[in-house]
N, C-alpha and C positions, 0 to 999 in steps of 0.2 A: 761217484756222484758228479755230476757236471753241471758246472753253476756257469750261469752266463755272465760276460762280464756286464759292467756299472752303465755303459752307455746303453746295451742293447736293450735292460728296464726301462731306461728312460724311454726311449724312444717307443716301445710298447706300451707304457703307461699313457703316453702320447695318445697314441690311436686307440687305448679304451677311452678316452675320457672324449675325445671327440664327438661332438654331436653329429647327431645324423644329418646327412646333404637333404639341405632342403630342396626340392623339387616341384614346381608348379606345373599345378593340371589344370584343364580346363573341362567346367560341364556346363550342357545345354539345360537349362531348367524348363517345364513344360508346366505356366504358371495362368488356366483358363481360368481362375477369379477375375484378372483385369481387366475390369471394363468398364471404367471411370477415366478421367481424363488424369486423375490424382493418381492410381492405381499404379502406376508404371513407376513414380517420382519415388509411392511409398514404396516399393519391393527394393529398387533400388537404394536407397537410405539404410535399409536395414540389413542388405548386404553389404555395402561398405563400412558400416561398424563393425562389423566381424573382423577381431584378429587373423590374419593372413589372406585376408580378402583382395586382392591387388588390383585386377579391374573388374567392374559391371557393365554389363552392357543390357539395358532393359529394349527388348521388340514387341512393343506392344501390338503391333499390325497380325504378328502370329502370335502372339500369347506366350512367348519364353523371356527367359533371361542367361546371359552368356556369364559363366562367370570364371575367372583365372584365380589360382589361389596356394597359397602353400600347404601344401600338405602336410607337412608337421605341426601345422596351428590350426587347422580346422578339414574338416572332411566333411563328403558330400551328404551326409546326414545332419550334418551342425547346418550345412547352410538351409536343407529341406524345412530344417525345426525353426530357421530364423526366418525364413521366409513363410512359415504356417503364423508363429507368434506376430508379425503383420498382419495377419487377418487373410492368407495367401494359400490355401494348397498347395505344393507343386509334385512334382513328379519330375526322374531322373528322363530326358528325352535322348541324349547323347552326348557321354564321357570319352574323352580322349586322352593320348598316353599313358 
């Protein structure tokens, strides 16, 4: 039977207990409800209270919204849902990395 020595647990216990690398993605939201001069202020607000929301960027001239974010605290479905609960449809226009 071969038992590993004391440091090499540790140092495995290590790297399970590690959280996962958080990594920021960005998507293009496709957000045609706005068409208020408010419209832009509110999508925007309600994406930056989202946990891992990092930046917004609202274009109301084309009807989206940019948004960067960590992926361990929120995914592109939490933000579609927070941006409908606005009062907002959107639709996924283009995800990168």
């Amino acid at each position: 039977m071969h038992v590993l020595p004391k440091a090499a647990l540790i140092v495995m216990a290590g790297f399970i207990a590690l959280p996962a690398i958080a990594e920021d993605k960005q998507v293009t939201l496709s957000v045609p409800g706005m068409t208020c001069a408010a419209c832009p202020t509110n999508v925007k607000r309600a994406l930056g209270r989202m946990e891992g929301v990092k930046t917004v960027e609202v274009r109301p001239d084309i009807l989206e919204a940019v948004v960067k974010y960590d992926n361990n605290k929120a995914s592109v479905e939490d933000l579609i849902d927070m941006v409908a609960l606005a009062g907002y449809p959107a639709t996924v226009k283009r995800a990168t990395r």
